[in-house]
Biotite code that builds the C-alpha atoms (Angstrom):
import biotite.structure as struc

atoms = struc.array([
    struc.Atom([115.520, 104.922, 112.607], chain_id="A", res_id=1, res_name="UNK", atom_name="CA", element="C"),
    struc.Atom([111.886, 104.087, 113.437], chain_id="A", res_id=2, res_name="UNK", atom_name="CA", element="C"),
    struc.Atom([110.159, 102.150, 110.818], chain_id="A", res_id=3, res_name="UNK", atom_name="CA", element="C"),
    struc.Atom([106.876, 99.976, 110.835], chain_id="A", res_id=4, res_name="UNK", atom_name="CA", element="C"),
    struc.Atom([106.499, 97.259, 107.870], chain_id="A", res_id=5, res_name="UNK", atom_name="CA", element="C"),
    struc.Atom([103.450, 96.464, 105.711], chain_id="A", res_id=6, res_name="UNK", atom_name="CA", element="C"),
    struc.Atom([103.812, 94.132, 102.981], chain_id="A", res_id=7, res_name="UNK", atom_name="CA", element="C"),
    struc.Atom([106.195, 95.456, 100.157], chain_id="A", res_id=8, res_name="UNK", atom_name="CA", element="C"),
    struc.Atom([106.339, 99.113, 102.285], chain_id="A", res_id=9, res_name="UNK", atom_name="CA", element="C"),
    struc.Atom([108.853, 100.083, 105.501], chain_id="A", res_id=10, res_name="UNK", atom_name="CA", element="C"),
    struc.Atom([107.124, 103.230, 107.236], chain_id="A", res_id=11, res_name="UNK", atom_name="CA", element="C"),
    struc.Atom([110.676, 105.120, 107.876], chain_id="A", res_id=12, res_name="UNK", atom_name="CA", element="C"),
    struc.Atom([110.366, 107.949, 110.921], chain_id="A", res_id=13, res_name="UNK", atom_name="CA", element="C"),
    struc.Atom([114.083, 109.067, 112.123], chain_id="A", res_id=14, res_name="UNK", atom_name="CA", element="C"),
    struc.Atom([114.234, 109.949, 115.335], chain_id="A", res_id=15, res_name="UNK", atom_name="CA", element="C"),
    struc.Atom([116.066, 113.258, 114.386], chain_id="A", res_id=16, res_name="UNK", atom_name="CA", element="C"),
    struc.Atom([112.662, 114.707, 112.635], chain_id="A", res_id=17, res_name="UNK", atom_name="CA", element="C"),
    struc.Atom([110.068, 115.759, 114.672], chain_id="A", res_id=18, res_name="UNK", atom_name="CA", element="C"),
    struc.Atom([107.326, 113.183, 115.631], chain_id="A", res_id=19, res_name="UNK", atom_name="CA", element="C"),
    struc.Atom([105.134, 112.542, 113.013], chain_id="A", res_id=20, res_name="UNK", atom_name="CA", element="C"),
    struc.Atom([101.093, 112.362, 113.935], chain_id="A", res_id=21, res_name="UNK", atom_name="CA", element="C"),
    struc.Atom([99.400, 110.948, 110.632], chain_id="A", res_id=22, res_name="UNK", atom_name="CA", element="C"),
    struc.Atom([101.582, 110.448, 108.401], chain_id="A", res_id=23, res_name="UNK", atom_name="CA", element="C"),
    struc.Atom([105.173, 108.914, 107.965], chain_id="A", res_id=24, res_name="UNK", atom_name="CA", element="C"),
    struc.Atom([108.043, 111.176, 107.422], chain_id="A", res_id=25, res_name="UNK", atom_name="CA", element="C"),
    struc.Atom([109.306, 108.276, 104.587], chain_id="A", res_id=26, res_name="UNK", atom_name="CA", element="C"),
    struc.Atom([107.825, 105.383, 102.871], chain_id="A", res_id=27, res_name="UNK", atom_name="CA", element="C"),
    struc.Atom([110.533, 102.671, 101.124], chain_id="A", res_id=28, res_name="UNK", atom_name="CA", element="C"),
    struc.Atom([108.334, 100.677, 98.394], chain_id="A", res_id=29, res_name="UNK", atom_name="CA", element="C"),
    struc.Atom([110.150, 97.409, 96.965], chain_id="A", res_id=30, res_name="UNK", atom_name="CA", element="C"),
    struc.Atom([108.477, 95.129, 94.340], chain_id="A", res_id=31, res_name="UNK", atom_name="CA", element="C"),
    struc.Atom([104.931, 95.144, 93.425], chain_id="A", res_id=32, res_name="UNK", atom_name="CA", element="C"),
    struc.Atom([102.720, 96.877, 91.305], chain_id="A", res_id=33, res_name="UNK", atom_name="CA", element="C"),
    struc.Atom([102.615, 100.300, 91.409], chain_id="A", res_id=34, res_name="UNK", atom_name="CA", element="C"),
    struc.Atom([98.979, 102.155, 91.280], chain_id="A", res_id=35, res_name="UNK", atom_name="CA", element="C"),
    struc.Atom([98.199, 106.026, 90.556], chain_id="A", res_id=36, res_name="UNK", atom_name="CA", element="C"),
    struc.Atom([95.183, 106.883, 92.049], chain_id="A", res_id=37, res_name="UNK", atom_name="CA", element="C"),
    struc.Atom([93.450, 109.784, 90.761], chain_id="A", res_id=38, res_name="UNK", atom_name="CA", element="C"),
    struc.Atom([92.463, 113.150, 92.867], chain_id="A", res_id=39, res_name="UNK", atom_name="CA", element="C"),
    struc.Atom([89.047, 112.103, 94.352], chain_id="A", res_id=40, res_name="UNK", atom_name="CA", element="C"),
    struc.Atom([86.568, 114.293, 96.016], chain_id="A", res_id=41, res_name="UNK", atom_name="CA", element="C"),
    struc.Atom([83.307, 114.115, 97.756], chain_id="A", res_id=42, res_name="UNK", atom_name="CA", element="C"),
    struc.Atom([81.341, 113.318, 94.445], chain_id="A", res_id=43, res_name="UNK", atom_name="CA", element="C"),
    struc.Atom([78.785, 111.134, 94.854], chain_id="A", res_id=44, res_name="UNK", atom_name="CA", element="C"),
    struc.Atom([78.184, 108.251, 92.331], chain_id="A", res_id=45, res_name="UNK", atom_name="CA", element="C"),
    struc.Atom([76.071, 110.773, 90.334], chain_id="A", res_id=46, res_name="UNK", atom_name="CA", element="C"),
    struc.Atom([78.807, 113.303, 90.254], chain_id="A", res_id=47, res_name="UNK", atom_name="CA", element="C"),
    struc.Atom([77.191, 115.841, 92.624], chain_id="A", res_id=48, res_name="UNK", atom_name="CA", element="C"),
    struc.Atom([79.580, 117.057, 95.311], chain_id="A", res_id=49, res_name="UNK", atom_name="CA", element="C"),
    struc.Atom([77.945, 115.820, 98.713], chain_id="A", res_id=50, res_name="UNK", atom_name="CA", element="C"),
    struc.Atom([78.889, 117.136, 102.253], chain_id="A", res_id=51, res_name="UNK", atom_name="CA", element="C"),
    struc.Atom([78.188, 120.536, 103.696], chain_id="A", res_id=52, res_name="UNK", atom_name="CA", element="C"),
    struc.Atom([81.351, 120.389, 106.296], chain_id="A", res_id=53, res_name="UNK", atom_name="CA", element="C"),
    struc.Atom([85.388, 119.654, 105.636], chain_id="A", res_id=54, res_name="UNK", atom_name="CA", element="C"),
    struc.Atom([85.040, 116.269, 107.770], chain_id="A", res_id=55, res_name="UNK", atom_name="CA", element="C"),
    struc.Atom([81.904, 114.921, 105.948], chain_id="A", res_id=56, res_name="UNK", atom_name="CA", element="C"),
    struc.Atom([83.737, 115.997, 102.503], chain_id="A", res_id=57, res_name="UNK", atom_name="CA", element="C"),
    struc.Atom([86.556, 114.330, 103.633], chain_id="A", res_id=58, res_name="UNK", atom_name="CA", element="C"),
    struc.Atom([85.401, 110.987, 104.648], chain_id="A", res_id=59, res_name="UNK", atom_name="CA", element="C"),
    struc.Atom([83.652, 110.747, 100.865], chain_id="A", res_id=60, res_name="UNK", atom_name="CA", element="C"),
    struc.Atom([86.720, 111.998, 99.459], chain_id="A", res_id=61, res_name="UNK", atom_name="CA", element="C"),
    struc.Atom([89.034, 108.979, 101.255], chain_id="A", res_id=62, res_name="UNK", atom_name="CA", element="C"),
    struc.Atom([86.246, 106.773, 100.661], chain_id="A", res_id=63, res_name="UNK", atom_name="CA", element="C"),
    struc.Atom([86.065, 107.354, 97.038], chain_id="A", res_id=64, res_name="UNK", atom_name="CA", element="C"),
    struc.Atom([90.084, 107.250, 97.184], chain_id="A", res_id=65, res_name="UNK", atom_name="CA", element="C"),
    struc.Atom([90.083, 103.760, 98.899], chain_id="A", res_id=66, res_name="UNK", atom_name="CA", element="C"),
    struc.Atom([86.992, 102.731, 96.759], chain_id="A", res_id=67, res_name="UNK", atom_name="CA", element="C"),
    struc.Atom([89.477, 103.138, 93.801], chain_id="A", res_id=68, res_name="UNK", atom_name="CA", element="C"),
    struc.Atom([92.595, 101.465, 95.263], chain_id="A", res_id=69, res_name="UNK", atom_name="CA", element="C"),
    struc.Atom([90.521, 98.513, 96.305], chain_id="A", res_id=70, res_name="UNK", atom_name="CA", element="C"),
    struc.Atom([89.071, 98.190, 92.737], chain_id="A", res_id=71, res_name="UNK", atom_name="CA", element="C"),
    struc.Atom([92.777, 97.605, 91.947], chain_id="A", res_id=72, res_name="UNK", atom_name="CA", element="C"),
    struc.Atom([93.139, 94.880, 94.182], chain_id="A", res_id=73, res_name="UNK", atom_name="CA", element="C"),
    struc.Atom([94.947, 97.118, 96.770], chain_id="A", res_id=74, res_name="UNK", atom_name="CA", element="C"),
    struc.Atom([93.701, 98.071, 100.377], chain_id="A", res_id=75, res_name="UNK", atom_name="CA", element="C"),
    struc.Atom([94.650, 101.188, 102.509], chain_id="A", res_id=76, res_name="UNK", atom_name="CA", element="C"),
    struc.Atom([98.041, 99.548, 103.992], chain_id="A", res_id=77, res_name="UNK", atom_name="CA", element="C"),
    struc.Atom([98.897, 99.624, 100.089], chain_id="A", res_id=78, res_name="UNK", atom_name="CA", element="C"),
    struc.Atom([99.150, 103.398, 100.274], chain_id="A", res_id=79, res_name="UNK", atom_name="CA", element="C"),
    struc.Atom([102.859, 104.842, 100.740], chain_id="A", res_id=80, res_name="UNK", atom_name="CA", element="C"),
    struc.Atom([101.902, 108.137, 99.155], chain_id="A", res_id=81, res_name="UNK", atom_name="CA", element="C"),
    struc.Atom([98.625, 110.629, 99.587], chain_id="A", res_id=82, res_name="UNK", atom_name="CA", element="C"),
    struc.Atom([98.499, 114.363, 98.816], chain_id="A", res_id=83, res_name="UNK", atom_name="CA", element="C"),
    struc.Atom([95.689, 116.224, 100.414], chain_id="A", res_id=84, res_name="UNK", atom_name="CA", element="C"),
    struc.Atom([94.804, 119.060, 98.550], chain_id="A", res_id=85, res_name="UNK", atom_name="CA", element="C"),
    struc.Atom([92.851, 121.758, 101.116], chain_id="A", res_id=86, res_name="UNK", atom_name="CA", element="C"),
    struc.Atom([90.694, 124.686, 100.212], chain_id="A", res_id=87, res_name="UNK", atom_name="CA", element="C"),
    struc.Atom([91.294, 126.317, 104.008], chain_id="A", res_id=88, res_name="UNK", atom_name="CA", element="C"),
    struc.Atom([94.014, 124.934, 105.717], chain_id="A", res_id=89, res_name="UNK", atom_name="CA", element="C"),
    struc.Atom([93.032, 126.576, 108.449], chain_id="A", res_id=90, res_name="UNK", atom_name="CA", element="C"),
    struc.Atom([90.069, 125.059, 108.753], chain_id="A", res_id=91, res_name="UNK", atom_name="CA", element="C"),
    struc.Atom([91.948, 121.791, 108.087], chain_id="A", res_id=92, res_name="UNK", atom_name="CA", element="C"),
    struc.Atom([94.473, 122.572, 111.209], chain_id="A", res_id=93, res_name="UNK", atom_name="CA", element="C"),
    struc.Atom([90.931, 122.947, 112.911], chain_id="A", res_id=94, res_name="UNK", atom_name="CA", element="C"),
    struc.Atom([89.335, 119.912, 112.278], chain_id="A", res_id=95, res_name="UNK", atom_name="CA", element="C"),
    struc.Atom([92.597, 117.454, 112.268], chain_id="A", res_id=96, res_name="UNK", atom_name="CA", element="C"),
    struc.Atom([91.826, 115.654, 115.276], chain_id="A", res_id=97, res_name="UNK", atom_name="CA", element="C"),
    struc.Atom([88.738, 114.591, 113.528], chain_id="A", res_id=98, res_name="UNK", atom_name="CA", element="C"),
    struc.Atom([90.275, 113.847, 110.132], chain_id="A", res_id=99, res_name="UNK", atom_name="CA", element="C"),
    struc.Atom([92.275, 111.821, 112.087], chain_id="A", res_id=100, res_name="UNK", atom_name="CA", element="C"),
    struc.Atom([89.825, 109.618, 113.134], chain_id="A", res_id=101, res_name="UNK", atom_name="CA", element="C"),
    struc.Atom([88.163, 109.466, 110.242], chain_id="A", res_id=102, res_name="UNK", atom_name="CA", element="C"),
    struc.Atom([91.007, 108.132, 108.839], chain_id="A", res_id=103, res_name="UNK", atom_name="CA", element="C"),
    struc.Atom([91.966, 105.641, 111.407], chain_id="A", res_id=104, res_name="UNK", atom_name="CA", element="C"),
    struc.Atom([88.573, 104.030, 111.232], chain_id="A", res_id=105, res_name="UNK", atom_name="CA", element="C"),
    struc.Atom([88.585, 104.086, 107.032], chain_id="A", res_id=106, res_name="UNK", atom_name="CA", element="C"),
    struc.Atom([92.543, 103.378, 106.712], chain_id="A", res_id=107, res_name="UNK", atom_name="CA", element="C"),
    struc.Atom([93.683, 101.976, 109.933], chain_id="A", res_id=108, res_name="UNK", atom_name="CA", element="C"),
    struc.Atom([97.380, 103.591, 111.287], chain_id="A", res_id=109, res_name="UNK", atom_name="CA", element="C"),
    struc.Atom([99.615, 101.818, 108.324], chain_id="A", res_id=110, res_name="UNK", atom_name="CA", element="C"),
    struc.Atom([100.501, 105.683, 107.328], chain_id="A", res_id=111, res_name="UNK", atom_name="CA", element="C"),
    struc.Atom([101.223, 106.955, 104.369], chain_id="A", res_id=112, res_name="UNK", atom_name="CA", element="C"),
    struc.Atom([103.819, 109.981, 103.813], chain_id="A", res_id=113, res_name="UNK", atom_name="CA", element="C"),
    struc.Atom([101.863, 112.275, 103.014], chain_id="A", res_id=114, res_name="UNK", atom_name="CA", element="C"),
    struc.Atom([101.086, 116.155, 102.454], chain_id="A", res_id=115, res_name="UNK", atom_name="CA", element="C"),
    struc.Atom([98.791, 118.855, 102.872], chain_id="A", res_id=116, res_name="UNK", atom_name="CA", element="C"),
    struc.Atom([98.696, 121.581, 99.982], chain_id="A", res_id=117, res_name="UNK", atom_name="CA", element="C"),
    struc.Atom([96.726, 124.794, 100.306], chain_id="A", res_id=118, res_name="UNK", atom_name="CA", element="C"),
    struc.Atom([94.988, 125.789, 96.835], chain_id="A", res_id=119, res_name="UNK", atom_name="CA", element="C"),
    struc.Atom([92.151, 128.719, 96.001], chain_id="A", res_id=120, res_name="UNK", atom_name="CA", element="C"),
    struc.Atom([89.758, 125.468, 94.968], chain_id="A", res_id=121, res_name="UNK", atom_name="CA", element="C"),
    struc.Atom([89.155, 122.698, 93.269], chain_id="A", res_id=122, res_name="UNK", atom_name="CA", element="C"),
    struc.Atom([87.732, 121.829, 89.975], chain_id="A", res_id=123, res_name="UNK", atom_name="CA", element="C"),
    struc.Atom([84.087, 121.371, 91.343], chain_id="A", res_id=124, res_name="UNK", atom_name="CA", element="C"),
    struc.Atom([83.843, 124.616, 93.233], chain_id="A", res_id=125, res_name="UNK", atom_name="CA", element="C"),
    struc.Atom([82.143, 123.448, 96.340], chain_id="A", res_id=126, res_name="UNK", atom_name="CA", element="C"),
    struc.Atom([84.430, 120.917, 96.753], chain_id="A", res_id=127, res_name="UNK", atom_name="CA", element="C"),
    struc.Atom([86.467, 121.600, 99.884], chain_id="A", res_id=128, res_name="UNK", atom_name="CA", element="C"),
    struc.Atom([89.183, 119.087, 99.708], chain_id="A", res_id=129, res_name="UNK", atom_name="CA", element="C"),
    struc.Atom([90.692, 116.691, 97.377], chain_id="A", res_id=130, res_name="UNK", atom_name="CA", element="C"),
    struc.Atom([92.816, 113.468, 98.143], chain_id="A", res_id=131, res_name="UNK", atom_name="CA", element="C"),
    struc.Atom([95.228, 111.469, 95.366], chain_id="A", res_id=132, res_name="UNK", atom_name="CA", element="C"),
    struc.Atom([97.575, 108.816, 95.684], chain_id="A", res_id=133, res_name="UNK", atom_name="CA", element="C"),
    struc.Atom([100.155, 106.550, 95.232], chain_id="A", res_id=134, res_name="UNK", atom_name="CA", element="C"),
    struc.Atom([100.025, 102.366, 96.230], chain_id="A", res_id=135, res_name="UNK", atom_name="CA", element="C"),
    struc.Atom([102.505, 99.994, 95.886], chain_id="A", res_id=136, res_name="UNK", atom_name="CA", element="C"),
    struc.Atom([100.719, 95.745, 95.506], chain_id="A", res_id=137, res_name="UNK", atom_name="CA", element="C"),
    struc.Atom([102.779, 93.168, 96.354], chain_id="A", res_id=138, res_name="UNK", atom_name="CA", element="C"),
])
């Protein structure tokens, strides 16, 4: 068993599941304070969805996401659980490399498990993709 430890989180990646790229297969979460974070989009502070492109939506999105989690005293190694909810997975399969990178350079490599769920849209209908999640605070 592969794992990587962060605080109050072991990143758990058995070597019998296929290698994971972005994610971890398992997060363990002991102690702390548990935080919900809330399905965030590319709204801007005025409420206006902002971002003609899945990677400029997406960097608001996970910036809005980690603006919330820091505002309860947590920062992106905190995060053991994300859900990506995707208007056009395939367009999301297209761009991964670069929301990859995106989130390396706003999160870091302290991966969350995660998922990626295709749905017809979102509440604000030019929104193209949605993130939530789960942190665990020491």
């Amino acid at each position: 068993m592969s794992s990587g430890n962060s605080g109050d989180l072991q990143r758990v990646n058995p070597p019998e599941l296929s290698p994971p790229t972005g994610f971890s297969h398992a997060v363990v979460a002991t102690g702390g304070r548990l935080v919900m974070l809330a399905g965030q989009t590319s709204l801007d502070a005025d409420g206006k969805v902002v971002g003609a492109t899945l990677p400029a939506q997406f960097t608001r999105a996970l910036t809005n996401l980690l603006t919330a989690l820091r505002a309860s005293g947590g920062t992106p190694e905190h995060l053991a659980r994300v859900t990506v909810y995707a208007t056009d997975v395939a367009d999301y399969r297209e761009n991964a490399r670069e929301l990859g990178r995106i989130w390396r350079e706003l999160a870091g490599r302290d991966y969350p498990a995660m998922a990626v769920i295709g749905v017809s849209r979102l509440w604000d209908e030019q929104a193209m993709v949605e993130l939530d999640g789960i942190a665990v605070l020491p």
